[in-house]
C-alpha positions as CSV (number, residue, x, y, z in Angstrom):
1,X,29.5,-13.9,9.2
2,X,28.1,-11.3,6.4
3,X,27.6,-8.1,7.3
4,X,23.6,-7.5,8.8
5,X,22.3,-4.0,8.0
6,X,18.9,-3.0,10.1
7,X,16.5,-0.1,9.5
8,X,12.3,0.3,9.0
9,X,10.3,0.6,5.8
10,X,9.6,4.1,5.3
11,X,10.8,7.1,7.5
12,X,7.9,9.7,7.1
13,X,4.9,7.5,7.6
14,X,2.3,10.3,9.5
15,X,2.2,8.5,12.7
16,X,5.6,8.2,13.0
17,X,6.0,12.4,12.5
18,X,3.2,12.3,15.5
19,X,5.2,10.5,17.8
20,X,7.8,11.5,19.7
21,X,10.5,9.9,17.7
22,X,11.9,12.7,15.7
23,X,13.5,15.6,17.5
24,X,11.4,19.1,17.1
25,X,14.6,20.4,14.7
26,X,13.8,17.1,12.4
27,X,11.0,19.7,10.5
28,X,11.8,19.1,7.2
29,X,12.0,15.8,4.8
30,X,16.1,16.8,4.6
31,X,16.2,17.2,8.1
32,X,14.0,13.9,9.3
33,X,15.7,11.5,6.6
34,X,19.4,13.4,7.8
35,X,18.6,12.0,11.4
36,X,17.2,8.7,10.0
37,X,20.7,8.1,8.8
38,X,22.3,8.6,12.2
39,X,20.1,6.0,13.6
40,X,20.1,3.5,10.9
41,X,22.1,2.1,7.9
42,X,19.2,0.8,6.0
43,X,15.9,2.2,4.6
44,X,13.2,0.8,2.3
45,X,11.1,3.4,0.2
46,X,7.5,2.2,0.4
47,X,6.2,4.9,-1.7
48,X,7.1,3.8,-5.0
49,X,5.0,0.8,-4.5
50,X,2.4,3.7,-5.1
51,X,3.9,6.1,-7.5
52,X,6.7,5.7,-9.4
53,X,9.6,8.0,-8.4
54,X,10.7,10.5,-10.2
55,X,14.7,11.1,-10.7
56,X,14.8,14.5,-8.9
57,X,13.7,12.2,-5.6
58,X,16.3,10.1,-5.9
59,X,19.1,12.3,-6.2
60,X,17.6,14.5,-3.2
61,X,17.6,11.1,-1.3
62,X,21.2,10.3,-2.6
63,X,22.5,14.0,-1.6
64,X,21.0,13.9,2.0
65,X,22.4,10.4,3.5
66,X,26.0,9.3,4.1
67,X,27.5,7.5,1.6
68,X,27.2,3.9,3.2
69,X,23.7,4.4,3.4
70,X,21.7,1.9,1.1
71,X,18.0,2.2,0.1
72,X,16.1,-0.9,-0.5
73,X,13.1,0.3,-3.0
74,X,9.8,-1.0,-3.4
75,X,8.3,-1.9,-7.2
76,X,5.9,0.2,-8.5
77,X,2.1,-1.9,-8.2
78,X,2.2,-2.5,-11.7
79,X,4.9,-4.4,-12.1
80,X,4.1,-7.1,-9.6
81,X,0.7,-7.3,-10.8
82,X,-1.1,-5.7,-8.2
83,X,-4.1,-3.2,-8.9
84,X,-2.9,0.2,-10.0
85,X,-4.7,3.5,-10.0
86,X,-4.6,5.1,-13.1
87,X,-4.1,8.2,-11.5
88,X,-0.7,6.9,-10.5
89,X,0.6,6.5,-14.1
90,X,2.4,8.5,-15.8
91,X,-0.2,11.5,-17.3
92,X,1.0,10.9,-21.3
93,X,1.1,6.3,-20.6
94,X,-2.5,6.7,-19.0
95,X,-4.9,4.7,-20.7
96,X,-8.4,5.9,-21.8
97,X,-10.9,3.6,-19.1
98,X,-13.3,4.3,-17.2
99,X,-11.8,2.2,-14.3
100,X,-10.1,3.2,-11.4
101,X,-7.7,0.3,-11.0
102,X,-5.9,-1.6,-13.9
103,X,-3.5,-4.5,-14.4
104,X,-0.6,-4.7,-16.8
105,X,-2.7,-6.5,-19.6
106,X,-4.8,-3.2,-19.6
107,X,-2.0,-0.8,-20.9
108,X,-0.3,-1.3,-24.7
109,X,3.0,-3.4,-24.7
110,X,4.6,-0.1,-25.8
111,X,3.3,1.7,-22.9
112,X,3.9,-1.0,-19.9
113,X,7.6,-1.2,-21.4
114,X,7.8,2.6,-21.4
115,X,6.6,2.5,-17.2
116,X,9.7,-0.4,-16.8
117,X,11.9,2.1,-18.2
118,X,11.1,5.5,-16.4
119,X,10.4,3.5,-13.3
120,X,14.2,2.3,-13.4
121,X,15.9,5.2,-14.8
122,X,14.2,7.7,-12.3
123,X,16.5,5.0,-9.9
124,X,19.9,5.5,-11.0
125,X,21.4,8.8,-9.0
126,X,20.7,6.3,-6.0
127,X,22.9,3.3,-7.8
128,X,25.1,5.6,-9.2
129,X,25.9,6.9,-5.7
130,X,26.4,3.2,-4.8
131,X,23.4,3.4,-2.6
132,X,20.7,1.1,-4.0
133,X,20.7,-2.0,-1.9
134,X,17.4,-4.0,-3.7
135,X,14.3,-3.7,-5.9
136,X,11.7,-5.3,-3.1
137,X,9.2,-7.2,-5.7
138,X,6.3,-8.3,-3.3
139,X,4.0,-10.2,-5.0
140,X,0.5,-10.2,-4.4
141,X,-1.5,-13.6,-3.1
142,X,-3.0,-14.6,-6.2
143,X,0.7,-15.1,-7.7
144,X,1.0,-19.0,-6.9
145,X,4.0,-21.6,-7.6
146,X,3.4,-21.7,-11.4
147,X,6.0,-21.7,-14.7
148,X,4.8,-18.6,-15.8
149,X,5.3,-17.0,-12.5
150,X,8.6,-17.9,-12.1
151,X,9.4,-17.3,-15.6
152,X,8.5,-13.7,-14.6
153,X,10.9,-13.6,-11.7
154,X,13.4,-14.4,-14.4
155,X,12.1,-11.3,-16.5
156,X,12.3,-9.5,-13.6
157,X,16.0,-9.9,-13.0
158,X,16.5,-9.1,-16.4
159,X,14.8,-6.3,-16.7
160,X,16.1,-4.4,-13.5
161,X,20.0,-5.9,-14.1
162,X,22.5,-4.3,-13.2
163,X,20.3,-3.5,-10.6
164,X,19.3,-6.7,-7.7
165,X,15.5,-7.3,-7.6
166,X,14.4,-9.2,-4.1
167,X,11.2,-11.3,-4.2
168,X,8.6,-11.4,-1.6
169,X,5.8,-14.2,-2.3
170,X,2.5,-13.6,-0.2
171,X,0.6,-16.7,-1.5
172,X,1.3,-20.2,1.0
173,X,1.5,-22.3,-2.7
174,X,5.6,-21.5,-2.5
175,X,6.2,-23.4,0.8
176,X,3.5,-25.8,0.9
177,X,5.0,-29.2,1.2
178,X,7.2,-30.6,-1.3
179,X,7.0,-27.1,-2.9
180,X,9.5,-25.5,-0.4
181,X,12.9,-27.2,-1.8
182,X,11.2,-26.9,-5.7
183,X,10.9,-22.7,-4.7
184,X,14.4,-22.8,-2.7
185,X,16.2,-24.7,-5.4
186,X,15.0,-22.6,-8.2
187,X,15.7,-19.4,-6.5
188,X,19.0,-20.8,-5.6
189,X,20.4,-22.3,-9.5
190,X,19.4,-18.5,-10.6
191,X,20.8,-16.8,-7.8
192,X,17.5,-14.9,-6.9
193,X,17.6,-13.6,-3.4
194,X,14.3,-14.8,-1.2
195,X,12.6,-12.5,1.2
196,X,11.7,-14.1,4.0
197,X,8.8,-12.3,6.0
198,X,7.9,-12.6,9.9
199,X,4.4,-12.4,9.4
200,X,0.3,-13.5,10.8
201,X,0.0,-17.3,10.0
202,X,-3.6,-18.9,9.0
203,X,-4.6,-16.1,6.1
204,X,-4.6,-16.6,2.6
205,X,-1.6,-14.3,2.5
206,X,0.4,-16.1,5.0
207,X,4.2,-17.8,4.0
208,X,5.7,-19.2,6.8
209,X,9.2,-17.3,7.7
210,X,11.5,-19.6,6.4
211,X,14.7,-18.3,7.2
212,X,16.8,-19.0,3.8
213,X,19.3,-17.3,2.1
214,X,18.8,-18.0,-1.9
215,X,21.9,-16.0,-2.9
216,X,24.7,-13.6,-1.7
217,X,21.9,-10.9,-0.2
218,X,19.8,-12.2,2.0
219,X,16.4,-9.8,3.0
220,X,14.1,-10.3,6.0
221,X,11.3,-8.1,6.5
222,X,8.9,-7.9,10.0
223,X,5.4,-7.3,9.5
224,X,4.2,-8.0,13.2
225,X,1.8,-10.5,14.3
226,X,-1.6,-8.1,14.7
227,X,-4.6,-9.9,15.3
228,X,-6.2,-7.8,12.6
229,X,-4.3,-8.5,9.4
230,X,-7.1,-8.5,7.3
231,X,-7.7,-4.9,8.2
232,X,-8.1,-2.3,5.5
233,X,-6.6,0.4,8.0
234,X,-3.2,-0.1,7.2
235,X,-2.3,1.0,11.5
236,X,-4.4,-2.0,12.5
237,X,-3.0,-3.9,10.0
238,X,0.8,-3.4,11.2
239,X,0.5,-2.1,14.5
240,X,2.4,-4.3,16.3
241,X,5.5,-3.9,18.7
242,X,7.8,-7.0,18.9
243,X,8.4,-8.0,22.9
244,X,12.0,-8.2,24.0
245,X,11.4,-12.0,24.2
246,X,10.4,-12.2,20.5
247,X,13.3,-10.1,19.0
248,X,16.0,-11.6,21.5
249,X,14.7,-15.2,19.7
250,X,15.3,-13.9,16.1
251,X,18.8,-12.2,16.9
252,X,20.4,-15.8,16.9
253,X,18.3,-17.0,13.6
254,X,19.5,-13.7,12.2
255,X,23.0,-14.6,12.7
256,X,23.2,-17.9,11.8
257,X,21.4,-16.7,8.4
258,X,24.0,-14.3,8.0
259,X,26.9,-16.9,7.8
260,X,25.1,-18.1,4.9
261,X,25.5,-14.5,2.6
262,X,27.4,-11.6,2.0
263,X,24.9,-9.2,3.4
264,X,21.8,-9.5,4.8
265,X,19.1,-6.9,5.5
266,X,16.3,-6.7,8.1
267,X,13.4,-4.2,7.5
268,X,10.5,-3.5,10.5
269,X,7.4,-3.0,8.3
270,X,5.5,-2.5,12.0
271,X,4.8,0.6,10.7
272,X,2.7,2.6,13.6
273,X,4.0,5.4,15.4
274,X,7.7,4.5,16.3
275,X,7.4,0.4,16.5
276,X,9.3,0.1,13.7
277,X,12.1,2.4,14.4
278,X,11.9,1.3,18.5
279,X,12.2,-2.2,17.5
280,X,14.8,-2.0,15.1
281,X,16.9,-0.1,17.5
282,X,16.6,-3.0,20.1
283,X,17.3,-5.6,17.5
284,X,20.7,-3.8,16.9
285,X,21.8,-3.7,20.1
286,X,20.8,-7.7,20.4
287,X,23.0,-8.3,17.1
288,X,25.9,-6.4,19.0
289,X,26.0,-8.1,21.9
């Protein structure tokens, strides 16, 4: 069996810092993320999905944890197509709009190649240091089964070689009948690790968690079952806290996938108060015994 690292997506969400999960020395980010670390192997950085990093970041991040500590990184919004603030581009690659939002096909080719570049580069102290697990690309739901798509999943791994880019779909098209073993044997002949998610079923955005591993790192990521998914409030959206009986069901699944790669990593994306981190704490103990 490959090795199974387990930690939470983010480790300074403001709920969290409200609850009593932290000990009252953990004041500072170097303090909070030191004692992350002694909990937990594993961490995905949400906050690039917002703004990109800058390189300073990472090497603070790189400096503070041991050094088998891997960070799983999410893409910058514009990259996977998702709406974008303007305000979160770089100042001198902003275009002149009066929009809030924009997509890729709003910025000159020069200028989205330029965010590609910076967005990656600001990365390396964390490879460098042998500590970047993955590139998490989560797609949003209008990004169906289509050539083009997964032509771009092909760019993707390009672009971010030697660095490993993860793909998350969020549109049903993927896994809809005969479409699972076309999406699984594709992802498989290009050695493009699947994400599977543990998610609400019956919403536009829902993909079944198929429990696959699609090359030599296999990712799954827990984003709760709440009944209000379609929230805009991100704390009803993922505030949900897995039972015992739920995570003592997955434990198994989670080792039998694990045969099947070198390593695979499991995120809680529950992220409300300390569900994530209480959660993944129980589903290590599970993978122990």
């Amino acid at each position: 069996m490959g090795e199974i690292r387990v930690g939470t997506a983010s480790w300074t969400d403001k709920t969290l810092l409200e609850s009593d999960w932290y000990p009252a020395k953990a004041d500072t980010a170097e303090r909070r993320l030191a004692h992350y670390a002694t909990h937990f192997p594993l961490v995905e950085v949400d906050a690039t999905y917002y703004s990109p990093p800058a390189e300073r970041t990472a090497e603070l991040w790189a400096g503070r944890t041991p050094d088998d500590f891997t960070f799983n990184v999410k893409a910058f919004s514009l990259l996977t197509g998702h709406p974008t603030r303007v305000s979160a581009l770089y100042k001198d690659l902003r275009p002149e709009t009066d929009k809030k939002n924009i997509y890729p096909g709003d910025l000159e080719p020069q200028a989205y190649e330029e965010v590609w570049t910076r967005f990656l580069s600001a990365l390396e102290p964390l490879a460098g240091a042998g500590k970047l697990g993955a590139l998490l690309f989560q797609f949003p739901p209008w990004f169906t089964i289509r050539r083009d798509n997964k032509q771009y999943l092909l760019e993707v791994r390009r672009r971010c070689d030697p660095m490993r880019a993860v793909f998350e779909f969020r549109h049903a098209s993927w896994f809809a009948d005969d479409n699972r073993d076309e999406t699984l044997e594709f992802l498989r002949q290009h050695e493009l690790p699947y994400v599977c998610v543990d998610m609400p079923q019956g919403h536009r955005s829902s993909v079944p968690p198929v429990l696959v591993a699609t090359a030599d790192l296999a990712v799954v990521r827990f984003h709760g079952h709440s009944e209000k998914w379609t929230s805009k409030n991100i704390y009803e959206k993922f505030g949900y806290r897995y039972s015992d009986r739920e995570l003592a069901d997955w434990a198994p699944k989670l080792r039998r996938l694990a045969d099947d790669a070198a390593q695979t990593h499991v995120l809680f994306n529950n992220c409300y108060r300390d569900y994530a981190q209480t959660n993944a704490d129980q589903l290590t103990d599970l993978l122990r015994g």
